[in-house]
C-alpha positions in Angstrom: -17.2 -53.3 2.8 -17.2 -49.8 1.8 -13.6 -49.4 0.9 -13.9 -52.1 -1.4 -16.9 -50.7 -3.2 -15.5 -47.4 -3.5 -12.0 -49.0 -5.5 -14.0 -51.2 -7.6 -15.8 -47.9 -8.5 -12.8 -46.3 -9.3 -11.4 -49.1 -11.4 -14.5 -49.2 -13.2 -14.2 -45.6 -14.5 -10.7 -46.1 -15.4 -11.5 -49.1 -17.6 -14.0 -47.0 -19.1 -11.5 -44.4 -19.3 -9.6 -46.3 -21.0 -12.1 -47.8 -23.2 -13.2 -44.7 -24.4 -9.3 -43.3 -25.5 -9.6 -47.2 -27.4 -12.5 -45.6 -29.9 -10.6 -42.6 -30.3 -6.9 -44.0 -30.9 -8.9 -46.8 -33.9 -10.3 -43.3 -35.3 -7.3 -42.2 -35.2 -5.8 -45.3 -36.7 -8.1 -45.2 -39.4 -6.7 -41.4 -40.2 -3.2 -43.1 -40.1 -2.9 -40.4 -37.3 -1.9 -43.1 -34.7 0.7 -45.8 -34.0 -0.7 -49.2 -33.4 1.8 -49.3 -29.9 -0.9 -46.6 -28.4 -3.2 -49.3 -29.3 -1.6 -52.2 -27.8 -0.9 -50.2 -25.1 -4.2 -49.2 -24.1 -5.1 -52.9 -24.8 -2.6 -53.6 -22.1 -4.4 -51.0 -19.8 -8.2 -52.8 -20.1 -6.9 -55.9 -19.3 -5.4 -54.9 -16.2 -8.5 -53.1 -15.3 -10.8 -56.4 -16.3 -8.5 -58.5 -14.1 -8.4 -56.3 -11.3 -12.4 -56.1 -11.0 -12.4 -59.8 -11.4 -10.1 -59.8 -8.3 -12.0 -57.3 -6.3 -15.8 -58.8 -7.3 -14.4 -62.1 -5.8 -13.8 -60.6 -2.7 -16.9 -59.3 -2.0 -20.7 -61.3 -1.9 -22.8 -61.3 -5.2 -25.7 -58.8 -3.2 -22.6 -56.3 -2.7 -21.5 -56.3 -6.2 -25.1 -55.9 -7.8 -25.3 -53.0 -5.6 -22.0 -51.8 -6.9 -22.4 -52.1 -10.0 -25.4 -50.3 -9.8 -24.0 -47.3 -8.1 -21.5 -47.2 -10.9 -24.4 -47.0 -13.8 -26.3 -44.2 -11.7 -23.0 -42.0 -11.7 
């Protein structure tokens, strides 16, 4: 089960990755520094990210994802 809990930690930094350039790019967008397809794309991205953890979460038991998911807030 360990593989599986180190992916879904790496997928849940990317989406947070990725959330993160979101804030910036609406800044941005704000400025009229940015193109709303950066925006759409990175929209793209999060989705991806959300359905993939969905995917993962299911494979493992509740007890291992609260675990997880903990692991990923201590880090």
């Amino acid at each position: 089960m360990e593989g599986i809990e180190e992916k879904i930690l790496e997928a849940v930094k990317e989406l947070e990755r990725w959330q993160n350039r979101k804030v910036k790019v609406q800044e941005r967008l704000e400025k009229d520094d940015a193109d709303v397809s950066e925006l759409d794309r990175i929209n793209e991205q999060i989705s991806h990210y959300e359905s993939l953890l969905q995917d993962m979460k299911k494979k493992i038991s509740s007890t291992d994802v609260s675990r997880t998911l903990f692991r990923s807030s201590n880090q």
